[in-house]
Backbone as CSV, one residue per row, in Angstrom:
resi,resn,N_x,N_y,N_z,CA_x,CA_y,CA_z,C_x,C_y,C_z
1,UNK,0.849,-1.175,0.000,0.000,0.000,0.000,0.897,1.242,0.000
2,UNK,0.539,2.098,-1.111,1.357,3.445,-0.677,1.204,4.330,0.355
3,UNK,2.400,5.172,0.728,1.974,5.750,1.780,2.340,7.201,1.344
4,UNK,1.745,8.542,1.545,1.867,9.294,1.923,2.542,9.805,3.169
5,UNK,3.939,10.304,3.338,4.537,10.908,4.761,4.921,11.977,4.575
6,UNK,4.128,12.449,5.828,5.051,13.995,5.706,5.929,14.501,6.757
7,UNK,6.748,15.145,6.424,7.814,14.947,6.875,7.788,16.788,7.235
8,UNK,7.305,17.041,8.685,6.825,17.837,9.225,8.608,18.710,10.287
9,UNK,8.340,20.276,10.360,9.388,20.459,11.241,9.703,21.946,11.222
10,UNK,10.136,22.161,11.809,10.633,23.704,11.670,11.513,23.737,10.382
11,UNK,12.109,25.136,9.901,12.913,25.014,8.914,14.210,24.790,9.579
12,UNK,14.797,24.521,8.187,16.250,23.535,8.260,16.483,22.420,9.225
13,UNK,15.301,22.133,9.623,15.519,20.755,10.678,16.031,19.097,9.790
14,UNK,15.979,19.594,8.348,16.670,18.220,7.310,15.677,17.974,6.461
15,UNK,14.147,18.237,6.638,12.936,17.669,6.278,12.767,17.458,4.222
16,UNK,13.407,18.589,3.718,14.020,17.998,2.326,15.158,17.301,2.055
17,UNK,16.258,16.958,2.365,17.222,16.033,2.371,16.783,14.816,2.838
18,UNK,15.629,14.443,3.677,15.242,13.028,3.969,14.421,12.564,2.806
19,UNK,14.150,13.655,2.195,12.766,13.293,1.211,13.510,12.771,0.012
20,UNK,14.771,13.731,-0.265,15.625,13.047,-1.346,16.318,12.126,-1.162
21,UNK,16.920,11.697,-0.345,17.339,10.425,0.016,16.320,9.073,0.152
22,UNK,14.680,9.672,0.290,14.236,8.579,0.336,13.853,8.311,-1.322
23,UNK,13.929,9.228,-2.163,13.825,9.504,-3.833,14.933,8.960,-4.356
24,UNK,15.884,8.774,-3.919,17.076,8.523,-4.283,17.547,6.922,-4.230
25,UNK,16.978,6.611,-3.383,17.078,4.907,-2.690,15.703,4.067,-2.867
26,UNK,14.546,5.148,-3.162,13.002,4.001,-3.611,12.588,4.833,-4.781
27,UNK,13.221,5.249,-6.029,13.174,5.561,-7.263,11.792,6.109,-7.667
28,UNK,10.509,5.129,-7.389,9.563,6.248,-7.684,8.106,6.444,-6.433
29,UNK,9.410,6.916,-5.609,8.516,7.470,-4.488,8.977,9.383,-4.846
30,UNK,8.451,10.356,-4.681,7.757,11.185,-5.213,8.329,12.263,-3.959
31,UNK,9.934,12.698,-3.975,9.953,13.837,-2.551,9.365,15.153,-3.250
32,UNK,7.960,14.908,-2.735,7.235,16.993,-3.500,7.434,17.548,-2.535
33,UNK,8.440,18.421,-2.739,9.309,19.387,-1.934,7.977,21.095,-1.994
34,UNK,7.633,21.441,-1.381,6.334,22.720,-1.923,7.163,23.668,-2.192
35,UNK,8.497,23.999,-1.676,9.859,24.956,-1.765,10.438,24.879,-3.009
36,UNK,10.238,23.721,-3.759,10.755,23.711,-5.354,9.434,24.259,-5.876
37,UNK,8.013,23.594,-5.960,7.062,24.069,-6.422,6.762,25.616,-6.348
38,UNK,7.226,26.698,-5.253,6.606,27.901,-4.841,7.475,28.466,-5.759
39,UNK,9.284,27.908,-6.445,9.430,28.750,-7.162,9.649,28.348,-8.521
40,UNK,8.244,27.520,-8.269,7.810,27.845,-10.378,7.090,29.026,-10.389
41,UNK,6.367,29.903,-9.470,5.430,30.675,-9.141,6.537,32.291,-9.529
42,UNK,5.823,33.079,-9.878,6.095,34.338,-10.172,7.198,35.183,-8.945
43,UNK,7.841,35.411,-8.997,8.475,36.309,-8.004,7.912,37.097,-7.127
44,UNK,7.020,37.860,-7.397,5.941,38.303,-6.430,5.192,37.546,-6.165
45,UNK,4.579,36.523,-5.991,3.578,36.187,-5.220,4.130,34.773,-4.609
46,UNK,5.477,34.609,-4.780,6.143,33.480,-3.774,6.000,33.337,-2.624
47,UNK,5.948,34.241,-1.666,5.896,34.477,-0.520,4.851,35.104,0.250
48,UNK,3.810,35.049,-0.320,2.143,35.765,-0.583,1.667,33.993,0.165
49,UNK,0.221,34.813,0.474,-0.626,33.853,1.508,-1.399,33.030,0.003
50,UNK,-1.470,33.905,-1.378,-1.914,33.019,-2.281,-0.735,32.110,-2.997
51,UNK,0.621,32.850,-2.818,1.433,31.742,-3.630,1.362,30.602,-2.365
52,UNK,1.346,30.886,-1.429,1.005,29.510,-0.728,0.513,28.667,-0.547
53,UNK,-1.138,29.062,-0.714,-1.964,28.245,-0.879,-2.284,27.742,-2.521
54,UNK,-1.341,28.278,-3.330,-1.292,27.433,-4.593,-0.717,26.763,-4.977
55,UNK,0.528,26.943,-4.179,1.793,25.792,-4.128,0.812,24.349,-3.526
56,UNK,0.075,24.646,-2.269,-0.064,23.414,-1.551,-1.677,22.785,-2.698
57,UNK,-1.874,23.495,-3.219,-3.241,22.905,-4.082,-2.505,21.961,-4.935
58,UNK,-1.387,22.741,-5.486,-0.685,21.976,-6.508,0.075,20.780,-6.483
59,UNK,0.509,20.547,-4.602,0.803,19.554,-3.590,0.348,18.430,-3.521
60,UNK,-1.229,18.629,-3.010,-2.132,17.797,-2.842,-2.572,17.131,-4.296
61,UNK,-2.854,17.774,-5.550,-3.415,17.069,-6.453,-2.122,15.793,-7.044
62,UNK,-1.029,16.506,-7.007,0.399,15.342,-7.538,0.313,14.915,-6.599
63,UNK,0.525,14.984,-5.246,0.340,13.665,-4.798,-0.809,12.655,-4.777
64,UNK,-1.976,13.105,-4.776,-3.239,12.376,-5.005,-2.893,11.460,-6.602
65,UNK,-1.823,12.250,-7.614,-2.296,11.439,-8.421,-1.488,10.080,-8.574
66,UNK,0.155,10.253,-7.728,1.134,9.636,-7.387,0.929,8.609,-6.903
67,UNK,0.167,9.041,-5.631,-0.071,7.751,-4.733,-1.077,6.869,-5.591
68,UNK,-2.490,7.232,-6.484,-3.251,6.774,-7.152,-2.802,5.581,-8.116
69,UNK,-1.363,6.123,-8.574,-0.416,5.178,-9.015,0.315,4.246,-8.545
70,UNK,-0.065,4.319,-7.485,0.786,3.097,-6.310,2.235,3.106,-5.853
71,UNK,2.266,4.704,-5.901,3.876,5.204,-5.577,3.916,6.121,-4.398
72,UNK,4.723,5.689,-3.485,4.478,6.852,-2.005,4.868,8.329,-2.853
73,UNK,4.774,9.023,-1.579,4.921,10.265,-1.724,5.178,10.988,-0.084
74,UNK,6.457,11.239,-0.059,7.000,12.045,0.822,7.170,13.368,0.605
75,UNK,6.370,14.318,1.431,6.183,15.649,1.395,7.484,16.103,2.534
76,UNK,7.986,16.831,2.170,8.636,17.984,3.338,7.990,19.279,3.375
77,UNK,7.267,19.692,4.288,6.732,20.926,4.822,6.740,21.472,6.080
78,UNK,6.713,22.310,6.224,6.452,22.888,7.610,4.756,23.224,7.553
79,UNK,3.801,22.226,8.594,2.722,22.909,8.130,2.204,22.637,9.635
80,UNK,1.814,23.775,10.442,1.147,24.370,11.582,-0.352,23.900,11.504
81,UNK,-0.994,24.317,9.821,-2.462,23.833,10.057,-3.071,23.032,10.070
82,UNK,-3.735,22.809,10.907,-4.174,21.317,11.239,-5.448,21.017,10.081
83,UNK,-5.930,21.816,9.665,-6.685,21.768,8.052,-6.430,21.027,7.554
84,UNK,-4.530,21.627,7.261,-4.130,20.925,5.946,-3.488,19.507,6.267
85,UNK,-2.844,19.514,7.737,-2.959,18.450,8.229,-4.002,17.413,7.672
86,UNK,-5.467,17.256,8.256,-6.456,16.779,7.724,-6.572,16.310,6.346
87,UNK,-6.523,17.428,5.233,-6.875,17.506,4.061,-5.535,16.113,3.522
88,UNK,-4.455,16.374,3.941,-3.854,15.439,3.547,-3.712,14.062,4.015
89,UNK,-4.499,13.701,4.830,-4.820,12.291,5.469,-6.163,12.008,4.960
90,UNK,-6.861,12.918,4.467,-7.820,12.535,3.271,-7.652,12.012,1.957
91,UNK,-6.461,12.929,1.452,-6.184,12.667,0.162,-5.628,11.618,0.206
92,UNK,-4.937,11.079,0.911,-4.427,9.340,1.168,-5.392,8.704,1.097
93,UNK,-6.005,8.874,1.795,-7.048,8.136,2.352,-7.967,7.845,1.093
94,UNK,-8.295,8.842,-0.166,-9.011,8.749,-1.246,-8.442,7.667,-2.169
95,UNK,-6.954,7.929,-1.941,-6.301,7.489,-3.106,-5.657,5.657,-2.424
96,UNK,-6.388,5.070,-1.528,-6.393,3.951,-1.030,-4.791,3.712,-0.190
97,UNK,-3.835,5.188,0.237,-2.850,4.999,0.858,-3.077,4.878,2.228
98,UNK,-1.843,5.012,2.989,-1.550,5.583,4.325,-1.081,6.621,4.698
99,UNK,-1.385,7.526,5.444,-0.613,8.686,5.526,0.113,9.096,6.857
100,UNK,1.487,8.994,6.788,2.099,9.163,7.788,2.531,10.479,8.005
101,UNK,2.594,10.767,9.683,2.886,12.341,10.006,4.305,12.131,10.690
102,UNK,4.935,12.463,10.572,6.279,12.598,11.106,7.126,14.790,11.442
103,UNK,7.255,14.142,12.716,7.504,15.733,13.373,9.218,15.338,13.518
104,UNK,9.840,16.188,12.902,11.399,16.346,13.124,11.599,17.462,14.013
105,UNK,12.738,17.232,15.038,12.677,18.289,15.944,14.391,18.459,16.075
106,UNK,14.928,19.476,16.320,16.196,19.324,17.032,16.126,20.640,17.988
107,UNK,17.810,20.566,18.063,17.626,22.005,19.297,17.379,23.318,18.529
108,UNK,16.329,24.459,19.529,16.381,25.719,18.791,17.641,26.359,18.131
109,UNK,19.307,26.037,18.994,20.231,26.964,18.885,20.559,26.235,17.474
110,UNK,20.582,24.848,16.869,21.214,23.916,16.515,20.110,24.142,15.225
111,UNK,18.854,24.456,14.809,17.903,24.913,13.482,18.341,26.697,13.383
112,UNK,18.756,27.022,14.957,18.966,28.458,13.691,20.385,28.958,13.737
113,UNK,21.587,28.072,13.935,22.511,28.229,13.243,22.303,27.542,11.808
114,UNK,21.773,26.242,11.089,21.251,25.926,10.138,20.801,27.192,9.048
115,UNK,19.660,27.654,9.685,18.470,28.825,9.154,19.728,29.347,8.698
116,UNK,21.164,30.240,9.275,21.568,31.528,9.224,22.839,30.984,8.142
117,UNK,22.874,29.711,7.795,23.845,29.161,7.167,23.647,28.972,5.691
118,UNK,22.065,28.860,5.628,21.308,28.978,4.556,21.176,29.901,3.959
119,UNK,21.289,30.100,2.668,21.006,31.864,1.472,20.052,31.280,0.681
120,UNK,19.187,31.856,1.202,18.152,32.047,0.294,17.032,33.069,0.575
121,UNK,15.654,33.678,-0.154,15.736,34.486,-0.667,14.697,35.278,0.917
122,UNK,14.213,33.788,1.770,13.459,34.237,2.883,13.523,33.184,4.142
123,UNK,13.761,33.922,5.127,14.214,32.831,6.159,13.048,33.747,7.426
124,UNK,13.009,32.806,8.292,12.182,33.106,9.734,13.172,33.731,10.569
125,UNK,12.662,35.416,11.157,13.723,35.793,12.054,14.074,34.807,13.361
126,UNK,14.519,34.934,14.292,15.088,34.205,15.601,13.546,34.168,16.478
127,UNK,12.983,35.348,15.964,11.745,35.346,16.902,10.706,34.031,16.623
128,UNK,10.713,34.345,15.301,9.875,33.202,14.519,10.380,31.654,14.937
129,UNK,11.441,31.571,14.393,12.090,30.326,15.195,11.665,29.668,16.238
130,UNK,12.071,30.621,16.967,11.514,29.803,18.803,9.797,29.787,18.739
131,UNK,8.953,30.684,17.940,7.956,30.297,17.813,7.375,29.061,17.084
132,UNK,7.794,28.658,15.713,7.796,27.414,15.310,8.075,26.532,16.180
133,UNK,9.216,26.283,17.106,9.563,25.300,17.493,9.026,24.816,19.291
134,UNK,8.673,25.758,19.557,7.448,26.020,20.579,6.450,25.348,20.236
135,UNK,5.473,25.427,19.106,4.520,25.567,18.634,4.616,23.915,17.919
136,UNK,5.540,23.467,17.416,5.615,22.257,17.021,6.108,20.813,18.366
137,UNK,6.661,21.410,19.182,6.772,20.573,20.317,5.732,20.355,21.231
138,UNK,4.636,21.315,21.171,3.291,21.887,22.227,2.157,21.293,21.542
139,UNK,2.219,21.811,20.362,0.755,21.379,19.327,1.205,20.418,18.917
140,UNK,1.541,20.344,17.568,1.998,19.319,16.554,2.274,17.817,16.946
141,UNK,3.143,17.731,17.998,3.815,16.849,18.413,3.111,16.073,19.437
142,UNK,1.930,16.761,19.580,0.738,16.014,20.652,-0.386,15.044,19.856
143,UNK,-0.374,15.438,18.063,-1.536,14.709,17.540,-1.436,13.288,17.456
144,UNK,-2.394,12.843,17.804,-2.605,11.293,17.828,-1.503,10.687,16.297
145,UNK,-1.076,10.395,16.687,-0.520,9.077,15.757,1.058,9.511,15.012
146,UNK,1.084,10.787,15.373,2.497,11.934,15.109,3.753,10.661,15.429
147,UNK,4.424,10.110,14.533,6.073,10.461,15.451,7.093,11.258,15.202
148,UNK,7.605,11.617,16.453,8.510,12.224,17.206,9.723,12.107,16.899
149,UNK,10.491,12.666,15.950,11.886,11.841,15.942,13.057,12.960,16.094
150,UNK,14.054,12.940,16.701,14.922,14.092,16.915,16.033,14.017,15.816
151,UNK,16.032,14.849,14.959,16.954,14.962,13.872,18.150,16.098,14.022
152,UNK,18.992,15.110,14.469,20.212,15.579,15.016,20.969,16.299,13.921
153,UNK,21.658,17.781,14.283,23.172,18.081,12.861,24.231,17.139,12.577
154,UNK,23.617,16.909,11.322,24.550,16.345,10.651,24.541,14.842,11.004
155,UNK,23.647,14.403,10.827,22.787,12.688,11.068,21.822,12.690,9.952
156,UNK,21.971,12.758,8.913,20.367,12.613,7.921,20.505,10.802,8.132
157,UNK,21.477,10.183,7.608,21.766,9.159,7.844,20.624,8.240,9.152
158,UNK,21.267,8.625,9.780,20.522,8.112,11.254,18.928,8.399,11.483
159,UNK,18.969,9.548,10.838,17.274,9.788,10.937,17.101,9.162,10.219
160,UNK,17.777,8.989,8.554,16.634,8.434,7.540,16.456,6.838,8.216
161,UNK,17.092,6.212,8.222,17.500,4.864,8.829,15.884,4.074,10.466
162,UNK,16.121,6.076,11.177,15.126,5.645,12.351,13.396,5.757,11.291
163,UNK,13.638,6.416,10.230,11.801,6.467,9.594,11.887,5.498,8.974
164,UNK,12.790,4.754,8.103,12.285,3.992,7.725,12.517,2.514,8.306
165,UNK,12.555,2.729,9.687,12.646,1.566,10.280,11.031,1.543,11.043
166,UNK,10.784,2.688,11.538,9.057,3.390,11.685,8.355,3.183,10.959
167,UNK,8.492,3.266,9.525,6.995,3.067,8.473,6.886,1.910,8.213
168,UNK,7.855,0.678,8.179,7.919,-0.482,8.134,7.308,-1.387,9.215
């Protein structure tokens, strides 16, 4: 059965590097990264509440049609709403998969030396930070069926190794 996982976390906690490594090693499992998708999107409206919510429309239907095909699909996102949460344990759910939630966590100091190491074109100030990661240890990390996995610097290895010893 395919599965849908998403691969949930603050930024730079690894959550696209697990997705390619799992693309890389199960050929047509599907890492839809929404961070590659947002910049097929126009320069102005990348970072807009609509390039967002068109990136993730555009999310949900490839993967709906992926998994439909009998091929997982590992998402990396950071996603707070429990909506879309939902919406995507539906769309599994339509398309006869499983959908796994997976919360990556490491230390605050240890994601925003990461964040500040990173160039690119928009990053979360320090404030934001500790709010994500607040907010994903408090909420997120409480929903029924979530796991928890601490994704250490500079371990993709070890994490990838602990999920897919989890989805199995």
């Amino acid at each position: 059965m395919p599965q849908l996982v998403l691969l949930n976390g603050p930024p730079a906690v690894g959550k696209s590097t697990l997705a390619r490594l799992r693309a890389d090693r199960a050929p047509m499992t599907l890492s839809l990264d929404p961070d590659e998708l947002r910049g097929l999107l126009g320069a102005s409206v990348r970072h807009t509440q609509d390039g967002m919510r068109a990136v993730r429309e555009l999310a949900v239907a490839m993967a709906g049609t992926h998994l439909r095909a009998g091929h997982d699909v590992w998402l990396p996102q950071l996603v707070l709403d429990e909506s879309f949460l939902d919406r995507l344990a539906q769309v599994a759910e339509a398309a006869g998969a499983d959908f796994r939630e997976l919360l990556l966590i490491d230390s605050l100091q240890h994601i925003s030396r990461r964040v500040a190491a990173r160039h690119r074109d928009f990053e979360p100030t320090e404030d934001e930070l500790s709010w994500y990661h607040t907010e994903f240890v408090h909420r997120i990390g409480q929903r029924p069926g979530v796991l928890v996995l601490q994704c250490q610097e500079g371990a993709a290895e070890i994490t990838y190794r602990a999920i897919d010893q989890a989805l199995t």
